[in-house]
N, CA, C and O atoms as CSV, one atom per row, in Angstrom:
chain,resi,resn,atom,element,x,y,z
A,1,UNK,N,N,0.832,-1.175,0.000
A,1,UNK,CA,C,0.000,0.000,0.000
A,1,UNK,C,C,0.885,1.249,0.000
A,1,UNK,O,O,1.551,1.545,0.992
A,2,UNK,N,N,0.887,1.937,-1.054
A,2,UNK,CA,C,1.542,3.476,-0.923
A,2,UNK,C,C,1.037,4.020,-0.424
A,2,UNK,O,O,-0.126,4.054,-0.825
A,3,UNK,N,N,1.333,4.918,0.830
A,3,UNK,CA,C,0.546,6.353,1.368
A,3,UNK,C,C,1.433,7.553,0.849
A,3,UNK,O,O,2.663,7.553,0.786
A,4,UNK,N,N,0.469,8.705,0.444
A,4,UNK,CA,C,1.067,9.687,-0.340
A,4,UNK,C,C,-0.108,10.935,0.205
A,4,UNK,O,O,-1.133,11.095,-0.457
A,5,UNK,N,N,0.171,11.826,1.530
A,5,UNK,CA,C,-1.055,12.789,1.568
A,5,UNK,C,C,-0.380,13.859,1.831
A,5,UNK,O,O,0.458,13.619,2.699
A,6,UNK,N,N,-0.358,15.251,1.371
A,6,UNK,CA,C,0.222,16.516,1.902
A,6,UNK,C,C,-1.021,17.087,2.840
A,6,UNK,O,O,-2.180,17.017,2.431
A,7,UNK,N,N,-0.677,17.677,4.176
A,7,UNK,CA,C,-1.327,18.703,4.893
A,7,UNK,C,C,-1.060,19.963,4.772
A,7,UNK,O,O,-0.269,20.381,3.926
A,8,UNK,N,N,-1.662,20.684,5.570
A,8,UNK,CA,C,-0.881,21.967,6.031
A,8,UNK,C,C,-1.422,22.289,7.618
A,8,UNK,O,O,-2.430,22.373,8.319
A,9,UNK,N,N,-0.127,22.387,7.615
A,9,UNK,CA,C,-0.333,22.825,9.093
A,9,UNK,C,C,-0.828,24.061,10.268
A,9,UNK,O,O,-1.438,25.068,9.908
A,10,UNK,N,N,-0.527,23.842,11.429
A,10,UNK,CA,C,-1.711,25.235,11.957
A,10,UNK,C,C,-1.149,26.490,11.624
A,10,UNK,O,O,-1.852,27.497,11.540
A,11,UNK,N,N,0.568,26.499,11.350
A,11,UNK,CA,C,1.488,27.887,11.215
A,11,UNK,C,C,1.253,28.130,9.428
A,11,UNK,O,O,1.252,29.276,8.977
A,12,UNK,N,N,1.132,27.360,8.851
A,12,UNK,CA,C,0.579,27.747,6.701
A,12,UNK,C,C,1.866,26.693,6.829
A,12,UNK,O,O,1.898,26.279,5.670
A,13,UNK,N,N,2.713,26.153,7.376
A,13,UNK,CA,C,3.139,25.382,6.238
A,13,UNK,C,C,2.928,23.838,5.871
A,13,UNK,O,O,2.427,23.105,6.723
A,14,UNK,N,N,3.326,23.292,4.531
A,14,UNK,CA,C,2.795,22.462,4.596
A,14,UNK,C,C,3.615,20.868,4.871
A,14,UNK,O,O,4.685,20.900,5.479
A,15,UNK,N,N,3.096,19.599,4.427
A,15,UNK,CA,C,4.206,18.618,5.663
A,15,UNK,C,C,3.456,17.655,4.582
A,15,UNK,O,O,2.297,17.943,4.286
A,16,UNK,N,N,4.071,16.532,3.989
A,16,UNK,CA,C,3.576,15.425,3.114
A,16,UNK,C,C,4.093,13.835,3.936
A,16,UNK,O,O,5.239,13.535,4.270
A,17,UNK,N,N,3.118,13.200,4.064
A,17,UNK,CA,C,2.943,12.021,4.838
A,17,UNK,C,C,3.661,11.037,3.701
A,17,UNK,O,O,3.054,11.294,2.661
A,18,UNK,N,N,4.160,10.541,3.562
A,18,UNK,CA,C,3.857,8.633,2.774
A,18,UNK,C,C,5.435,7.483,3.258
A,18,UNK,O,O,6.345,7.313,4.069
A,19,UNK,N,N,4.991,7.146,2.410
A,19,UNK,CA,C,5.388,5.561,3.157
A,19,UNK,C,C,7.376,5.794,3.114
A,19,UNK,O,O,7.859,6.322,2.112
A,20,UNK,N,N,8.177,5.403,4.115
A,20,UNK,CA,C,9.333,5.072,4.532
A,20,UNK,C,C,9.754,4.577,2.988
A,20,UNK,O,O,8.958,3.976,2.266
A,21,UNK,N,N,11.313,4.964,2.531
A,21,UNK,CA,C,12.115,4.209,1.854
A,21,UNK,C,C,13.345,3.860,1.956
A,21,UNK,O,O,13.764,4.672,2.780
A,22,UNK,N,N,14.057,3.314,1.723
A,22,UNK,CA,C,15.476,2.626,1.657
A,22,UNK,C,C,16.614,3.684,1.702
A,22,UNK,O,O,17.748,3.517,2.151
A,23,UNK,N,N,16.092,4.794,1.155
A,23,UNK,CA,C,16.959,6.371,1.412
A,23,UNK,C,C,16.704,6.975,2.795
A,23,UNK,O,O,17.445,7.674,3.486
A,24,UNK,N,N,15.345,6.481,3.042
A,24,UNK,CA,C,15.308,6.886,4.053
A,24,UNK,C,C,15.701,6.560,5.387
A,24,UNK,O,O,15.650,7.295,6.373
A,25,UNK,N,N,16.062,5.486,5.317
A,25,UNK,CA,C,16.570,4.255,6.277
A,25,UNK,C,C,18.124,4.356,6.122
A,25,UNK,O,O,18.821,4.097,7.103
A,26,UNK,N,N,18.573,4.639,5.196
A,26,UNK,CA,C,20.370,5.158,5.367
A,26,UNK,C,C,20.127,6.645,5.951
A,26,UNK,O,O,21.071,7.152,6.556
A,27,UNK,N,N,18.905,7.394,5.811
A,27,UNK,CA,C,19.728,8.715,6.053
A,27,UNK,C,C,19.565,8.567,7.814
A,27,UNK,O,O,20.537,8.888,8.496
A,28,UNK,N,N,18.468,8.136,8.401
A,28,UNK,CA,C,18.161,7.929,9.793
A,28,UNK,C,C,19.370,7.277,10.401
A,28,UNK,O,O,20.047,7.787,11.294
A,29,UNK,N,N,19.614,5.948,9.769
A,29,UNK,CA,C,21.257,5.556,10.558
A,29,UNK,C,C,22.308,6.152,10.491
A,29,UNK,O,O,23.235,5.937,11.272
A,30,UNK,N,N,22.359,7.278,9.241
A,30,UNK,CA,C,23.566,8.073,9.569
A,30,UNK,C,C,23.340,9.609,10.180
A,30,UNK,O,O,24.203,10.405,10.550
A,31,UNK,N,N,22.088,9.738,10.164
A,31,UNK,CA,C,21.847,11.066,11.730
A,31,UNK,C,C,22.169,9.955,13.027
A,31,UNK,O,O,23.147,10.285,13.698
A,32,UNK,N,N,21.566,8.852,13.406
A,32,UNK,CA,C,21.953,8.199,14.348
A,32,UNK,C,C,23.301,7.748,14.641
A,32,UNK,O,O,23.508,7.485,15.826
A,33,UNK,N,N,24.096,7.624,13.973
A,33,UNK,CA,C,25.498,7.510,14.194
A,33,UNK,C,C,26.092,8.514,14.742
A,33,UNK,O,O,26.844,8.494,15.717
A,34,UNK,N,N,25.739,9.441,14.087
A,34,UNK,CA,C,26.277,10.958,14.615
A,34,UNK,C,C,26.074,11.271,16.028
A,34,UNK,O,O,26.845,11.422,16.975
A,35,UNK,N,N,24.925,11.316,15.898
A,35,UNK,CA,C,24.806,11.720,17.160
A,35,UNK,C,C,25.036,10.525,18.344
A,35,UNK,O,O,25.183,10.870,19.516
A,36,UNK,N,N,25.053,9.288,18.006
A,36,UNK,CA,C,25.575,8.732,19.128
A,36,UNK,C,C,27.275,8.860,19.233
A,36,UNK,O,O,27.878,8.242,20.110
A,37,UNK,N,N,27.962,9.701,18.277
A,37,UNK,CA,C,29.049,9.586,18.647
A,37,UNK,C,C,29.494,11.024,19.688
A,37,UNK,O,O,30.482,11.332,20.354
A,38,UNK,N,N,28.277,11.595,19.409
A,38,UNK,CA,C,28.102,13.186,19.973
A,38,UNK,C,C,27.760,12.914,21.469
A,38,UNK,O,O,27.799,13.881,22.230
A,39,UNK,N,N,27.444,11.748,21.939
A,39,UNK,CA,C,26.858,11.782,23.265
A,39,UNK,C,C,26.913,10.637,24.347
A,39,UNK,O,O,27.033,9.556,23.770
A,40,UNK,N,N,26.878,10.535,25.369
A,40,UNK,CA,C,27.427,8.892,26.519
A,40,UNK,C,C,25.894,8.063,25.818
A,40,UNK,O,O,25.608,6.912,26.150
């Protein structure tokens, strides 16, 4: 199932919902790397 919905939010801007991808999953482990190297 693809989810694909843009809102807008309470300040005007707007924010698009849909489904997780494989880019997105490298970019999360490499903010998470970072910052666990940033912190105990």
């Amino acid at each position: 199932m693809n989810y694909h919905k843009t809102i807008t939010r309470k300040d005007g801007r707007t924010c698009t919902l849909r489904n997780r991808t494989a880019e997105d999953g490298r970019a999360l482990l490499k903010i998470f790397n970072l910052t666990h190297t940033q912190t105990d």
